[in-house]
C-alpha positions as CSV (number, residue, x, y, z in Angstrom):
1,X,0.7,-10.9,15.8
2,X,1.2,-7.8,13.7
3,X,-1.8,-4.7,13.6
4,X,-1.6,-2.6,10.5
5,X,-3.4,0.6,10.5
6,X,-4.0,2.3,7.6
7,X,-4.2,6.1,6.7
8,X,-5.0,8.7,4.3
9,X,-7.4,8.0,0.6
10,X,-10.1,10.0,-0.1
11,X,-11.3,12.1,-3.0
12,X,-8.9,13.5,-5.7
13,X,-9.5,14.8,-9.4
14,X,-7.6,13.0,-12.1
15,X,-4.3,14.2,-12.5
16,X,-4.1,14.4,-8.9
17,X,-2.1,12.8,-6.0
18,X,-2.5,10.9,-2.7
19,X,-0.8,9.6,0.1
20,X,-1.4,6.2,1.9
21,X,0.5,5.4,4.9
22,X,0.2,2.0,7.1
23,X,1.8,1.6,10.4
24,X,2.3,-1.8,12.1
25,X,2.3,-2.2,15.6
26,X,2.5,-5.6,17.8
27,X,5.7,-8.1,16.5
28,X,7.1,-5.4,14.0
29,X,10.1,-6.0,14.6
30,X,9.6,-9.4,12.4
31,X,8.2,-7.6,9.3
32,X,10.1,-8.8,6.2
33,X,8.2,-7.2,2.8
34,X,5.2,-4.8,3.1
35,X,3.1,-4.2,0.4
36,X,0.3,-1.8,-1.5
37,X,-2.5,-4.1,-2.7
38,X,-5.5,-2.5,-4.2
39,X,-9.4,-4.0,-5.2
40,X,-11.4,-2.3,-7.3
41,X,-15.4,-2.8,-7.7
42,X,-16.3,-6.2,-9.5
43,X,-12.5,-6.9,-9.8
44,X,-9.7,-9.2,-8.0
45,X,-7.4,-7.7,-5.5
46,X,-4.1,-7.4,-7.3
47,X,-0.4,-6.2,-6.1
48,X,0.1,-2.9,-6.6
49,X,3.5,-2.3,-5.0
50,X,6.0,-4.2,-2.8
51,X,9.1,-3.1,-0.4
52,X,11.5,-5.5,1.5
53,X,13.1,-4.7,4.3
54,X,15.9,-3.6,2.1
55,X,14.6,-1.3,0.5
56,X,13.7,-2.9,-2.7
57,X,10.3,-2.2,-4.5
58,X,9.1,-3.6,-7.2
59,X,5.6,-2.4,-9.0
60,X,2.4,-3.2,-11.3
61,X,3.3,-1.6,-14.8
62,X,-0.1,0.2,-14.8
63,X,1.4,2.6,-11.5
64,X,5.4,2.8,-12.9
65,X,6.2,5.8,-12.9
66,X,3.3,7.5,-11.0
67,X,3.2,5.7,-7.8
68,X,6.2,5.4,-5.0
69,X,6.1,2.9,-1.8
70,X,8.4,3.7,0.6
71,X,9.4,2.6,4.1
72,X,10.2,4.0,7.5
73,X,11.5,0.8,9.5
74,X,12.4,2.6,12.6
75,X,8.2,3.5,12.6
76,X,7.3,0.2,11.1
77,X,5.3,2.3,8.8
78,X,5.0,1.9,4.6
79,X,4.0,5.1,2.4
80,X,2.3,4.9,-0.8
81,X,2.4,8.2,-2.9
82,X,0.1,8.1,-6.0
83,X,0.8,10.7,-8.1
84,X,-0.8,11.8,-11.9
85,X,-3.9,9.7,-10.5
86,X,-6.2,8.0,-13.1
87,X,-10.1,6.7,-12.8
88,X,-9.1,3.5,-13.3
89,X,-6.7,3.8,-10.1
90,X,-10.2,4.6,-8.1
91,X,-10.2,0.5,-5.4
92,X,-9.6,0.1,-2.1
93,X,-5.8,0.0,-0.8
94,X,-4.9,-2.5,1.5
95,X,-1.7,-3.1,3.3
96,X,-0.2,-6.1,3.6
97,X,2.8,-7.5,5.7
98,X,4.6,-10.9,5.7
99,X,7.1,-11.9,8.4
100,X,10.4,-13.3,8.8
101,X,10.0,-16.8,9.5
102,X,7.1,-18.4,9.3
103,X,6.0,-15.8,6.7
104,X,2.5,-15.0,8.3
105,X,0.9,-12.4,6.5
106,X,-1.4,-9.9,7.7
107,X,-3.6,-7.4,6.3
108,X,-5.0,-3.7,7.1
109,X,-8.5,-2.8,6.8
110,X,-8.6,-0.9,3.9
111,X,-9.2,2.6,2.5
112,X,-10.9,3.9,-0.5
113,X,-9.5,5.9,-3.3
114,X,-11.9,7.9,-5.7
115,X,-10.4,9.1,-8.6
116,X,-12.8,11.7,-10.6
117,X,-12.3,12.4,-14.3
């Protein structure tokens, strides 16, 4: 079993930046990929961002360039950083896992980003 807890969202103007981090405790030590997934209101949750254990990423062409995901593996912990921030970025983030394996998947709760014009 893996536990991700997320941090960070909130409020920013457009133009702005935020940080999301997720931390995963329990069988970390089997985390292959992470990943950034987002859901905004009325609309599908769709990748966002990807890392493998590698180091890797890949991204959504709407966030190239503006957002960065990143990852401590000694802290079992992914970063998102979300810069130049747009309206349409405004969802909820979730982080997502998948292990080595099996290639169980787990998910963090969520946390909301508003992005004011």
């Amino acid at each position: 079993q893996v536990q991700l807890v997320q941090s960070g969202g909130g409020l920013v103007q457009a133009g702005g930046s935020l940080g999301l981090s997720c931390a995963a405790s329990g069988s970390g030590s089997s985390i292959a990929s992470m990943r950034w997934y987002r859901q905004a209101p009325g609309k599908q949750r769709e990748l966002v961002a990807a890392i493998t254990s590698g180091g890797s990423t890949n991204y959504v062409d709407p966030v190239k360039g503006r957002f960065t995901i990143s990852r401590d593996n000694a802290k079992n912990t992914v970063y998102l950083q979300m810069n130049s921030l747009k309206p349409e970025d405004t969802a909820v983030y979730y982080c997502n896992c998948q292990t080595r394996g099996l290639g169980m998947q787990y998910w963090g709760k969520g946390t909301l980003v508003t992005v004011s014009s």
